[in-house]
C-alpha positions as CSV (number, residue, x, y, z in Angstrom):
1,X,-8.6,-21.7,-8.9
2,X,-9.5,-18.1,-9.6
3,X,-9.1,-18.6,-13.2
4,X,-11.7,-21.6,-13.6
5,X,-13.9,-20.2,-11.2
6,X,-14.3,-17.0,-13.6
7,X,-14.3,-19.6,-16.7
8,X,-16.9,-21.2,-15.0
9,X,-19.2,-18.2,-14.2
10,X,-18.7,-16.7,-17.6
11,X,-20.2,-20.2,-19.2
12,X,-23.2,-19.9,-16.6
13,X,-23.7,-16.7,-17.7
14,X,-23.7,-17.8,-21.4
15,X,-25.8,-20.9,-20.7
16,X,-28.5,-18.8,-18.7
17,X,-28.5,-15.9,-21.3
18,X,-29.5,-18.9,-24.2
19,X,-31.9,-20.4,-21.9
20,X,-33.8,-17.3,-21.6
21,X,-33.1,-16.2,-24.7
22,X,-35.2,-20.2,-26.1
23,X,-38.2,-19.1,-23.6
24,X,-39.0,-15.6,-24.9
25,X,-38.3,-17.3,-28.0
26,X,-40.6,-20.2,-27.2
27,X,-43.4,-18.2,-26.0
28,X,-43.7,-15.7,-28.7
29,X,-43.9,-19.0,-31.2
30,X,-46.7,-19.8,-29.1
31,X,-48.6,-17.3,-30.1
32,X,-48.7,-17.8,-33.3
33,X,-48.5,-21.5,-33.0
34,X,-45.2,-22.1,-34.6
35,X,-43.0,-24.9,-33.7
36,X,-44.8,-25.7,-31.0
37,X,-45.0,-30.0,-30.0
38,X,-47.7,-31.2,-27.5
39,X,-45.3,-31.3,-24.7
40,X,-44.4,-27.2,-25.1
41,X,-45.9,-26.5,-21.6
42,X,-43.0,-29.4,-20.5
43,X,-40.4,-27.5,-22.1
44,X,-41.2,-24.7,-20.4
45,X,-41.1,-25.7,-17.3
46,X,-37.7,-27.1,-17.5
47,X,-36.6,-24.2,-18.8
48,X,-37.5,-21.7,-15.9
49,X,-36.2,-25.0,-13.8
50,X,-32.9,-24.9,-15.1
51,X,-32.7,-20.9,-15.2
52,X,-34.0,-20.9,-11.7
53,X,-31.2,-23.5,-10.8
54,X,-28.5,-21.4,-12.9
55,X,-29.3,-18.0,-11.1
56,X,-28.8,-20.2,-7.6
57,X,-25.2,-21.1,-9.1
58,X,-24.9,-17.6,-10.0
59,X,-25.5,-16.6,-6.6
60,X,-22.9,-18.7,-4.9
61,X,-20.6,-18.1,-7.5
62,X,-20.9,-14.5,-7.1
63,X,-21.0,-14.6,-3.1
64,X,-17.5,-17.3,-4.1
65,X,-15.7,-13.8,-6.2
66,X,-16.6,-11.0,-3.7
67,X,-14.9,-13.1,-0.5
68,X,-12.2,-14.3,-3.2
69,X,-11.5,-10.4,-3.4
70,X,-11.5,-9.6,-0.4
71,X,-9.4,-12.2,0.8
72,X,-6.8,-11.1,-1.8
73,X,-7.0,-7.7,-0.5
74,X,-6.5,-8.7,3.3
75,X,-3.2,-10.8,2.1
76,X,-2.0,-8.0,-0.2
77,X,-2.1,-5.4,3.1
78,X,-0.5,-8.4,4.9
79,X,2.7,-8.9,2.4
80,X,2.6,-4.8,2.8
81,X,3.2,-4.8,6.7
82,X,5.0,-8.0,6.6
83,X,7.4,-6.4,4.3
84,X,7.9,-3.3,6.4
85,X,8.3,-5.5,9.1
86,X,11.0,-7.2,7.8
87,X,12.5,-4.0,7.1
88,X,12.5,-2.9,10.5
89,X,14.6,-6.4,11.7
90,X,16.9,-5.5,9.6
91,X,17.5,-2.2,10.0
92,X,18.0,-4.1,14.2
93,X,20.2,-6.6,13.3
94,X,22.5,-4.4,10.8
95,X,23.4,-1.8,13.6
96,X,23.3,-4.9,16.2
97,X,25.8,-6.6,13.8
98,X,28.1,-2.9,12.7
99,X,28.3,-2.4,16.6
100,X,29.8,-6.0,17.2
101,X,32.3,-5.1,14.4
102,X,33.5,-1.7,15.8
103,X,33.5,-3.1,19.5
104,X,35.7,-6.0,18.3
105,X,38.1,-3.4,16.4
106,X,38.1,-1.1,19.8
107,X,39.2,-4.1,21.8
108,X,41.9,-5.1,19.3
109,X,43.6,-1.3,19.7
110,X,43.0,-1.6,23.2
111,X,45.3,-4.8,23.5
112,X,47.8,-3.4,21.6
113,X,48.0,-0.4,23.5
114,X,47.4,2.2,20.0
115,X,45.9,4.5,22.0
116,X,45.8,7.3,19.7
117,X,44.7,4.9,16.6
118,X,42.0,4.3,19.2
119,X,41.2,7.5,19.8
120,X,41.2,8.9,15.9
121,X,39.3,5.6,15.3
122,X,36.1,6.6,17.9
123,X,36.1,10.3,16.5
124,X,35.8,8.8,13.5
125,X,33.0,6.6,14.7
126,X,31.0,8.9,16.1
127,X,31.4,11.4,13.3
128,X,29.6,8.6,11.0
129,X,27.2,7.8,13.4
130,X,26.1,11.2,14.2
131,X,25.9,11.9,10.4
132,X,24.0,9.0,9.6
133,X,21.5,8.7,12.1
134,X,19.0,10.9,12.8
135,X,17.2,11.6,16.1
136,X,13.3,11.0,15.3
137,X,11.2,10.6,18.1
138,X,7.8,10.7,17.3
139,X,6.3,8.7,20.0
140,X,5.7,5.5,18.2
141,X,9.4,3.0,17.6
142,X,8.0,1.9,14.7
143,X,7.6,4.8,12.9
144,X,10.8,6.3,14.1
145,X,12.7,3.1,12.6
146,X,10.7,4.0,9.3
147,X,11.9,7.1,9.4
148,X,15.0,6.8,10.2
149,X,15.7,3.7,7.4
150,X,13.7,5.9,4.6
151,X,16.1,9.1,5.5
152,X,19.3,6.4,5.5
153,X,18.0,5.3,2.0
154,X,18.0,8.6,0.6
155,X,21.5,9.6,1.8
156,X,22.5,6.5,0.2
157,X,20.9,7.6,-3.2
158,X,21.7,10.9,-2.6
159,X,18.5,12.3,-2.0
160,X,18.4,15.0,0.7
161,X,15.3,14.8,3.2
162,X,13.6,17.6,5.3
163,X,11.7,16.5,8.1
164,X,9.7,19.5,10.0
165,X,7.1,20.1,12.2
166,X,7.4,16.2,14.3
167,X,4.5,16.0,16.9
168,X,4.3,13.3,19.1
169,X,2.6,10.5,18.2
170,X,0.1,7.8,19.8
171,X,-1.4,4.5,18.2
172,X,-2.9,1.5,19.3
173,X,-0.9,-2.0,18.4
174,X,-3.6,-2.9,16.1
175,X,-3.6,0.4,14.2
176,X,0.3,1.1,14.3
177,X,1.6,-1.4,11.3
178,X,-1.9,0.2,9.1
179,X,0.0,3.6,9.4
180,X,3.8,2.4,9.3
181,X,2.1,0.8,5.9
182,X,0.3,4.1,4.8
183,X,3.4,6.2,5.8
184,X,6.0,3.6,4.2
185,X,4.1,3.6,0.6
186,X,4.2,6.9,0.2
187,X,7.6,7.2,1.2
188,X,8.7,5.0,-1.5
189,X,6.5,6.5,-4.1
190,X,8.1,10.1,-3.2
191,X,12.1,8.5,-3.2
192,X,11.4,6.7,-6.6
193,X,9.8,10.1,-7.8
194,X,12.7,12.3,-7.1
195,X,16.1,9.7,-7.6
196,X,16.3,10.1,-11.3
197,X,15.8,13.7,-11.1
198,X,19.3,16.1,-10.8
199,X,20.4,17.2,-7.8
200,X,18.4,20.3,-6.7
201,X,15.7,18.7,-7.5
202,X,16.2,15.3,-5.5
203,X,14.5,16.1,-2.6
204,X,11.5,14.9,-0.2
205,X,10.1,16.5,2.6
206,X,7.8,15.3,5.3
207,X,5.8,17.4,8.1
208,X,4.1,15.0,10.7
209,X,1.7,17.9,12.8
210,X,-1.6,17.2,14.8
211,X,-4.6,19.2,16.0
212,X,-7.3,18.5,18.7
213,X,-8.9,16.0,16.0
214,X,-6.6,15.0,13.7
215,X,-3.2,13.7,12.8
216,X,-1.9,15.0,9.9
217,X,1.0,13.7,7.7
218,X,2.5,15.7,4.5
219,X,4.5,14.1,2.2
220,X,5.8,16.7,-0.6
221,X,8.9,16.1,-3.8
222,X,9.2,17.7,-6.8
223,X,7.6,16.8,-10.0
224,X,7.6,17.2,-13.8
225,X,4.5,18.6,-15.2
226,X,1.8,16.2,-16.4
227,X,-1.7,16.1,-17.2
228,X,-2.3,13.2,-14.8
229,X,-5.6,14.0,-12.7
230,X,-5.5,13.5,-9.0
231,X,-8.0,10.7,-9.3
232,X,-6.0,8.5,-11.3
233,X,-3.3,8.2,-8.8
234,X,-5.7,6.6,-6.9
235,X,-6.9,4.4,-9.5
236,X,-5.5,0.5,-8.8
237,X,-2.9,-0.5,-10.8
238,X,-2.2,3.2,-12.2
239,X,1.8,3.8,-12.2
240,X,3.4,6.6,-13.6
241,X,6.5,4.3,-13.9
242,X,7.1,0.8,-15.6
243,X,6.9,-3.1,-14.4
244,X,3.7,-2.2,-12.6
245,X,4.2,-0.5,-9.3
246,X,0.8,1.0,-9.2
247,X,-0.6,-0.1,-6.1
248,X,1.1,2.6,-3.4
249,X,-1.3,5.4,-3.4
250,X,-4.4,2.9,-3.8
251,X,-3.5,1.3,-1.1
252,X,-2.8,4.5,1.0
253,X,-6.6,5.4,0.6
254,X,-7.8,2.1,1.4
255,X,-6.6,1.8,4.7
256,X,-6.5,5.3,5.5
257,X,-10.5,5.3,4.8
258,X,-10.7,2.5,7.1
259,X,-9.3,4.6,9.4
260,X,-11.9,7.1,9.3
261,X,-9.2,9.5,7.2
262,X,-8.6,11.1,3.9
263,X,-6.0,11.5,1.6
264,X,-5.6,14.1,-0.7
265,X,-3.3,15.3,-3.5
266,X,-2.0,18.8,-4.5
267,X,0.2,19.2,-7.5
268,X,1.2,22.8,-8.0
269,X,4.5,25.1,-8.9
270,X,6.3,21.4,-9.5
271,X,5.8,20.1,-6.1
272,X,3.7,17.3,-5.7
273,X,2.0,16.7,-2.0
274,X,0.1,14.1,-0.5
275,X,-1.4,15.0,2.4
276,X,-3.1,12.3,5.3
277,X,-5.5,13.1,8.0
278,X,-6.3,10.9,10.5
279,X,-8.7,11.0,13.1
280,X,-6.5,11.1,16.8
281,X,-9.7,9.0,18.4
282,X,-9.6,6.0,15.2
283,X,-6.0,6.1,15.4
284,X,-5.3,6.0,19.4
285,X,-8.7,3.4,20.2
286,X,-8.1,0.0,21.5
């Protein structure tokens, strides 16, 4: 539908630009008398008619694109939280599903009376589980589960993660899945940055801190040196990588300027840091 409606515009546009293009035309001839039949004043008048009629098509049309764009953008944010959403259940259901598994294997010693199989087996249990989880407690379960399934993606790759400075959190249930979606973006655009890198340098770090005004999120990774400027990471569509993952960061200002927020980038001495602030009163409103 997009595609014939922009066809369609773009042969209005042609049409009108002729139409006016025979006016001028017709009413410098008439000057001079050139080319003119007794019925010129006619022609003229259907003319501006029909350019009159075109610019009211124009109009719609154009009102037609601008909605059109901004109902793409409202389902592109949409697929974003639904997919972090998603995420979320399954990072539930996985432990819901590995606990079932080690409960059933705990019973099965416990019938057969292996006691110290059953004991090696829970040190063993509770040495992976203190390993791979990591307390986060920022105030807000949804952003602790991002966390804590980010960090768990870059053990599996190998990436080590330094999280500092963790205030406590607050949001409002209409504002919450706009930050897990600002927080999550950037998260992935910092793990993809680093996992091709060799190991000292496969590294992120995030620092969550707040203020009396402002939350404030820094997500930092080391980076080769480039002459990219900071506004072209915010540029839609710009990727510094191949099949056309550009959208993160211009998505990341979006909705953090709808928040009433900024987002800024520092690249210096091979580190690479986005920084968000938030206002606490945009954030926390319901």
């Amino acid at each position: 539908m997009k595609i014939n409606i922009y066809k369609t515009s773009i042969l209005f546009l042609i049409i009108q630009s002729l139409l006016i293009v025979l006016l001028l035309n017709n009413n410098y001839m008439k000057r001079f008398s050139f080319f003119q039949s007794s019925n010129s004043n006619f022609v003229d008048m259907a003319f501006g008619l029909l350019i009159l009629v075109l610019n009211l098509i124009a109009l719609v049309v154009v009102r037609y694109l601008y909605i059109s764009g901004l109902e793409a953008e409202r389902l592109k944010l949409t697929s974003l939280k639904h997919a972090h959403m998603v995420e979320q259940t399954r990072i539930y259901r996985q432990h819901h599903h590995d606990l079932k598994n080690h409960l059933t294997v705990v019973m099965g010693l416990l019938k057969l009376g292996k006691y110290p199989e059953l004991n090696d087996y829970l040190e063993s249990y509770l040495d992976t589980v203190n390993d791979a989880l990591l307390k986060i407690e920022t105030g807000l379960d949804e952003i602790d589960v991002l966390l804590s399934s980010k960090i768990q993606l870059a053990k599996n790759k190998d990436i080590r993660v330094e999280l500092k400075n963790v205030a406590s959190l607050r949001s409002s249930k209409k504002h919450v899945l706009d930050l897990v979606t600002i927080l999550g973006n950037v998260l992935n655009n910092a793990l993809e940055a680093v996992e091709d890198f060799d190991s000292p340098m496969r590294k992120v770090c995030i620092s969550i801190q707040r203020d009396p005004l402002e939350y404030i999120f820094e997500i930092s990774n080391p980076m080769l040196l480039s002459n990219i400027s900071d506004a072209d990471y915010f540029r839609e569509g710009f990727s510094t990588k191949q099949e056309g993952r550009g959208q993160g960061l211009f998505i990341v200002k979006r909705l953090t300027e709808r928040l009433d927020g900024n987002v800024s980038i520092n690249c210096s001495d091979g580190i690479f840091k986005v920084t968000i602030e938030i206002p606490r009163h945009r954030l926390e409103e319901e």
